[in-house]
MARTORBA-205511 format. One record per residue (C-alpha): x, y, z. Coordinates in nm, 4 decimals. Layout:
<recs>
+----------+----------+----------+
!       px !       py !       pz !
+----------+----------+----------+
!        X !        Y !        Z !
...
+----------+----------+----------+
</recs>
This chain:
<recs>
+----------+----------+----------+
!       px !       py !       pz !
+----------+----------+----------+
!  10.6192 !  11.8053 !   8.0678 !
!  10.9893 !  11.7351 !   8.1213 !
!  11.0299 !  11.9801 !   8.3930 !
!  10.9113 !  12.0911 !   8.7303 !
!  10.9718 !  12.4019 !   8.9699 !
!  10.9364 !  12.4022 !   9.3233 !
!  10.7755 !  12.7597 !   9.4743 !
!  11.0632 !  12.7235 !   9.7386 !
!  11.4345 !  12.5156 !   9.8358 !
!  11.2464 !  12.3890 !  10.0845 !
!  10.9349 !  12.1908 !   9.9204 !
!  11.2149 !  12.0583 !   9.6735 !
!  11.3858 !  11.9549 !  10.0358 !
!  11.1097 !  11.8334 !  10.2062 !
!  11.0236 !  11.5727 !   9.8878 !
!  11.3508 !  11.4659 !   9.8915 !
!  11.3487 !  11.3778 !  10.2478 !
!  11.0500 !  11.2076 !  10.1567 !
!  11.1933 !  10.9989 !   9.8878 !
!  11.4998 !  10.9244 !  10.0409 !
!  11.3174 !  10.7366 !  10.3531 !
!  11.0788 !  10.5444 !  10.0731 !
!  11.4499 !  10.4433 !   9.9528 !
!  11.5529 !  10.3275 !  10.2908 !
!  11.2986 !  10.0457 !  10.3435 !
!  11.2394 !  10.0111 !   9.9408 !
!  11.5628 !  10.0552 !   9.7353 !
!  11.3532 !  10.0036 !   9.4244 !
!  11.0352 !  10.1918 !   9.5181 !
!  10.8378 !  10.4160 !   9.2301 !
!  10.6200 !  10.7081 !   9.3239 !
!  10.3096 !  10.8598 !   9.1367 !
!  10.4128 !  11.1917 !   9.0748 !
!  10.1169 !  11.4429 !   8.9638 !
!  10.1159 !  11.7994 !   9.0065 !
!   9.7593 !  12.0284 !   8.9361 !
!   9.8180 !  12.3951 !   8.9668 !
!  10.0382 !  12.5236 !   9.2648 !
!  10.0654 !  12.1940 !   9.4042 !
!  10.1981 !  11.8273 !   9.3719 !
!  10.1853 !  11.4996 !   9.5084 !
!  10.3561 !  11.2587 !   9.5327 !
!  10.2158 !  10.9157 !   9.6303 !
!  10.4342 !  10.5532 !   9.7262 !
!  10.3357 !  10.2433 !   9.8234 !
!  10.5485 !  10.1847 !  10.1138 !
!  10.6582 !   9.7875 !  10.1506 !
!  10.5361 !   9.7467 !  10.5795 !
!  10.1976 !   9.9090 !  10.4560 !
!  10.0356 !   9.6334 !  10.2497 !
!   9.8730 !   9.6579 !   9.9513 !
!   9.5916 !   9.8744 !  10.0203 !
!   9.8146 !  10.1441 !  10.1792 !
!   9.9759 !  10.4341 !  10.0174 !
!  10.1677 !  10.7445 !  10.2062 !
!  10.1139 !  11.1068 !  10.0286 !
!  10.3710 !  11.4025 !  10.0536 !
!  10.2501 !  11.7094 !   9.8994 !
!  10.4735 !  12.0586 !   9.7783 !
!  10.4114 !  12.3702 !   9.6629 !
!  10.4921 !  12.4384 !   9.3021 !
!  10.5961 !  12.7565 !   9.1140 !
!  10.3598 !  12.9812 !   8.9695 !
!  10.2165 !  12.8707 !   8.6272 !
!  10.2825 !  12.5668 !   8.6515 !
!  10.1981 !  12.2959 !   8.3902 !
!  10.0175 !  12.0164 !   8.5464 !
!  10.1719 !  11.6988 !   8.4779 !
!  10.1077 !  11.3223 !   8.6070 !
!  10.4088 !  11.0604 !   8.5757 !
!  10.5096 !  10.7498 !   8.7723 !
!  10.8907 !  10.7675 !   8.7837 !
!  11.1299 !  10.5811 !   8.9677 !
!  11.1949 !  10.7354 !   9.3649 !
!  11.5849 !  10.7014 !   9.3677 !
!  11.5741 !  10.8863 !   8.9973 !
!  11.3516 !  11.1631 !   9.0842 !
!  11.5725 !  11.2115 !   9.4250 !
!  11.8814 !  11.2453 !   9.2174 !
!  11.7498 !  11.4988 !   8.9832 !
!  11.6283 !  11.7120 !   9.3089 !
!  11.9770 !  11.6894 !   9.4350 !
!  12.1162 !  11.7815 !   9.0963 !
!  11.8989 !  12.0952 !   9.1050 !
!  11.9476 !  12.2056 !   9.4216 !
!  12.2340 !  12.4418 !   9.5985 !
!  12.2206 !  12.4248 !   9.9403 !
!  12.4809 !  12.6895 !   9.9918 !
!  12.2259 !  12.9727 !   9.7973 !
!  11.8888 !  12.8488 !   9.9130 !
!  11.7496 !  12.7937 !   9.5602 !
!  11.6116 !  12.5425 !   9.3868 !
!  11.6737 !  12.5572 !   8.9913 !
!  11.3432 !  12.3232 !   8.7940 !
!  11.3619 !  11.9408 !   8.8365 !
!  11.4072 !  11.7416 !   8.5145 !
!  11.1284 !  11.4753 !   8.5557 !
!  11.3097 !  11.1584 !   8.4865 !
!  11.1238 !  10.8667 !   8.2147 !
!  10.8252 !  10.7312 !   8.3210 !
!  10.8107 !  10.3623 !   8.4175 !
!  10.6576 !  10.1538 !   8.1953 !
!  10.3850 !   9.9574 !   8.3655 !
!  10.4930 !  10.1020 !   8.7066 !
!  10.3277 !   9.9329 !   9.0637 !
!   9.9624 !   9.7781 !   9.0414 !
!   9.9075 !  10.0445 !   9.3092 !
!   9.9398 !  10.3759 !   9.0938 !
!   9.6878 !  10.3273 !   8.8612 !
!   9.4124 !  10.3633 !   9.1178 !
!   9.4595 !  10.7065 !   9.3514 !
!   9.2029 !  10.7928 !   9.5801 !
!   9.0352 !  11.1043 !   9.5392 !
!   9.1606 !  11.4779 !   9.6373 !
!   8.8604 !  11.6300 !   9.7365 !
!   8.5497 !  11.5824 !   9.9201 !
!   8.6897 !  11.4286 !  10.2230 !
!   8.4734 !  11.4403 !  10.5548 !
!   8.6593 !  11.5206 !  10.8584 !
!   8.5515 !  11.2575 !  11.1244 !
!   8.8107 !  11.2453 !  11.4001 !
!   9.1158 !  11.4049 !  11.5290 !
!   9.3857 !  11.2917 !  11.7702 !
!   9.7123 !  11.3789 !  11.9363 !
!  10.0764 !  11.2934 !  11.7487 !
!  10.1629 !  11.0809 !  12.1052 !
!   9.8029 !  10.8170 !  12.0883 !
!   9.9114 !  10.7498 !  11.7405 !
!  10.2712 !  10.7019 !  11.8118 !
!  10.2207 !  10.4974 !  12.1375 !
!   9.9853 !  10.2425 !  11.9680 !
!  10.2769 !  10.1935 !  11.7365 !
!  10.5178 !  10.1634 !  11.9925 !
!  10.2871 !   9.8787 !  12.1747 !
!  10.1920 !   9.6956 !  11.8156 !
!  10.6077 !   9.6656 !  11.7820 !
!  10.6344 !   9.5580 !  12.1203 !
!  10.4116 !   9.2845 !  12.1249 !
!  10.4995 !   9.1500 !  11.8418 !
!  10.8418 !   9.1025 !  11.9232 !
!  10.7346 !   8.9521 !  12.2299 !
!  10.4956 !   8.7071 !  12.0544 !
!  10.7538 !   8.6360 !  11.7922 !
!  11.0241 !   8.5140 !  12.0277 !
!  10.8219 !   8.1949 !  12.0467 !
!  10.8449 !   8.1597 !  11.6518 !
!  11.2368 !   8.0454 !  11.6125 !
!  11.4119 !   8.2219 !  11.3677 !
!  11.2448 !   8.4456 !  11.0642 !
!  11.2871 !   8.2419 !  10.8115 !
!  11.0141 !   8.0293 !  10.9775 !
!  10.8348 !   7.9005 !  10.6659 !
!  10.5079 !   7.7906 !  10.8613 !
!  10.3653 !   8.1439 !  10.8075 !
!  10.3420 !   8.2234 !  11.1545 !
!  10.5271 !   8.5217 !  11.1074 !
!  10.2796 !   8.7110 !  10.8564 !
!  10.0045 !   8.5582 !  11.0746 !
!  10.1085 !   8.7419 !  11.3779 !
!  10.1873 !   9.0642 !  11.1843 !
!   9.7932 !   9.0076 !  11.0085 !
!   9.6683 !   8.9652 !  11.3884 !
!   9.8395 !   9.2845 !  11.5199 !
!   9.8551 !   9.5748 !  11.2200 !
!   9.5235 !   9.4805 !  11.1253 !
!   9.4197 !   9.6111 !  11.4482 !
!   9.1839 !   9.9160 !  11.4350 !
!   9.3280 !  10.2658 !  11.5912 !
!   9.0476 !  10.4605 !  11.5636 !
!   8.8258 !  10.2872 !  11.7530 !
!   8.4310 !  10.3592 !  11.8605 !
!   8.3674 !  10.5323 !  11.5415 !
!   8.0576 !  10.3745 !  11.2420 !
!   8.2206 !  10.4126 !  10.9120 !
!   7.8579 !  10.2043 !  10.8094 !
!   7.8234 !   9.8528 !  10.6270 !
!   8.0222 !   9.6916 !  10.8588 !
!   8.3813 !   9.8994 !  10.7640 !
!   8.6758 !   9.9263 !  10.9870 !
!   8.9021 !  10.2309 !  11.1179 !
!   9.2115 !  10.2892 !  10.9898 !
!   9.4524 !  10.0042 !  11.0823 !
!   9.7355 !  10.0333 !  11.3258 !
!   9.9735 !   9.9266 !  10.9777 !
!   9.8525 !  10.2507 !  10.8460 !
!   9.9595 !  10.4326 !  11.1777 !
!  10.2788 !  10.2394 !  11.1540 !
!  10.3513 !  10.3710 !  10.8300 !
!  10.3002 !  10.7383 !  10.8745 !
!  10.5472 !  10.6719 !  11.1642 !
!  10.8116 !  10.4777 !  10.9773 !
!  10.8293 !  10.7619 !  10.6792 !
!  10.8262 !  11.0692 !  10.9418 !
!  10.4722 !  11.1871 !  10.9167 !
!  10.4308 !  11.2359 !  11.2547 !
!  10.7173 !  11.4217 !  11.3203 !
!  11.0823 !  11.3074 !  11.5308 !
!  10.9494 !  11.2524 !  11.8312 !
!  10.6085 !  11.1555 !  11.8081 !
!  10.5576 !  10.9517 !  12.0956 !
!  10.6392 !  11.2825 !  12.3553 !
!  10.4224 !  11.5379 !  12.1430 !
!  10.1849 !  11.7025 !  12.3914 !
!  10.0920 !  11.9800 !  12.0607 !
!  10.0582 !  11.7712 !  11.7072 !
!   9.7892 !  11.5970 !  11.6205 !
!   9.6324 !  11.3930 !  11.3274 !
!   9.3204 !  11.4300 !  11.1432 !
!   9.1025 !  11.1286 !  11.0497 !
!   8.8668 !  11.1489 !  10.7424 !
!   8.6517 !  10.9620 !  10.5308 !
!   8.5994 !  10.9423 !  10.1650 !
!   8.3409 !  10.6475 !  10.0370 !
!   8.6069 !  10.3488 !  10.0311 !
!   8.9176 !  10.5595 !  10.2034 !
!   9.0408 !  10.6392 !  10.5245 !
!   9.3065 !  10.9922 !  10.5229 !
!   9.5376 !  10.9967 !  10.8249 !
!   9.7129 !  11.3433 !  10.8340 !
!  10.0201 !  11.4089 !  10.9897 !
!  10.2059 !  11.6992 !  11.0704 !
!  10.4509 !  11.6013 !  10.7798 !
!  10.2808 !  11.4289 !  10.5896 !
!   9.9497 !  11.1966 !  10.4356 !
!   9.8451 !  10.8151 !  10.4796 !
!   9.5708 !  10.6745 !  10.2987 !
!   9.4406 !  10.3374 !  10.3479 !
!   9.1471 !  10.1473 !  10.1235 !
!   8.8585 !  10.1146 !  10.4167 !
!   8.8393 !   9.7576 !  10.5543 !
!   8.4971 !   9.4939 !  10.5975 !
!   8.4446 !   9.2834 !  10.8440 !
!   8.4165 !   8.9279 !  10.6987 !
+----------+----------+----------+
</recs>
């Protein structure tokens, strides 16, 4: 399939806003782009989220739809969006898909399922967004005592371990000694705009936790983080 249509301008926008913040932090990231029926996702590995995160944005697609699965390059697949798009009318004229990577990220050839997720906790946009905001904190506290960032002692990616690791859903049994979703997940829904542009004074949005075997879904109002589900050691 060497082309896709959006059901509206605005899925084709809200990818693209997607893309363009994977860009931001990654200029050469690559998204797993697979669409089944009316809908499509598109998965990244974003580079703050470690190797056992990915973030999710999902779009509706035009009726009859071909279903298609490609892993493309993120800055490619924005340009074609923007080449198909006219702001001035509204509309949104079908994407040419651009060539598939070869080999593409380690990540992408392992997605985590799409159904049969259990629902197991849900909490406001501002809990999520304030843990954030005090993991960030601290660590530039904690790093002050460090010297400059190109410390090569590894004390750096030790104190970002000891704090992202940390759990934020906390007081929940995921069973054989598995942990909650990690605030790095958290940190990453915030980073690409999941939680919306002011997360940290939401009093309405929330997220929804669930659980699939070995994944963890965190749900934002804009948007999906999935993280592999941690062991104790």
């Amino acid at each position: 399939m060497s082309e896709v249509a959006f059901a509206s301008a605005e899925d084709g926008a809200a990818l693209g806003a997607y893309l363009e913040r994977l860009l931001h932090f990654d200029k050469t990231a690559a998204v797993r782009f697979v669409g089944i029926g009316k809908a499509a996702a598109a998965y990244g590995g974003p580079p703050f989220g470690g190797v056992n995160v990915l973030s999710v944005r999902t779009v509706a697609l035009a009726d009859g739809s071909d279903p298609f699965d490609v892993t493309v390059s993120a800055g490619q697949l924005l340009e074609a969006i923007a080449r198909s798009s006219d702001p001035a009318q509204a509309i949104t004229k079908p994407v040419t898909l651009p060539a598939p990577l070869v080999g593409g990220p380690t990540w992408a050839g392992l997605l985590p399922p799409r159904t049969g997720w259990t629902p197991i906790q849900e909490l406001p946009v501002s809990t999520i967004a304030a843990n954030v905001a005090e993991g960030n904190a601290e660590f530039r506290f904690r790093a002050l005592g460090y010297g400059a960032p190109t410390d090569s002692s590894g004390a750096f990616t030790a104190l970002a371990e000891d704090i992202w690791s940390r759990d934020v859903t906390t007081g929940l049994d995921y069973g054989a000694g598995s942990r909650g979703l990690s605030l790095r997940a958290a940190h990453a829904a915030q980073m690409l705009g999941f939680l919306g542009p002011n997360p940290i004074i939401d009093q309405t949005g929330a997220v929804r936790i669930a659980l699939h075997t070995r994944w963890l879904r965190l749900d934002g109002p804009f948007g999906t983080v999935i993280e592999r589900l941690r062991f104790e050691h």
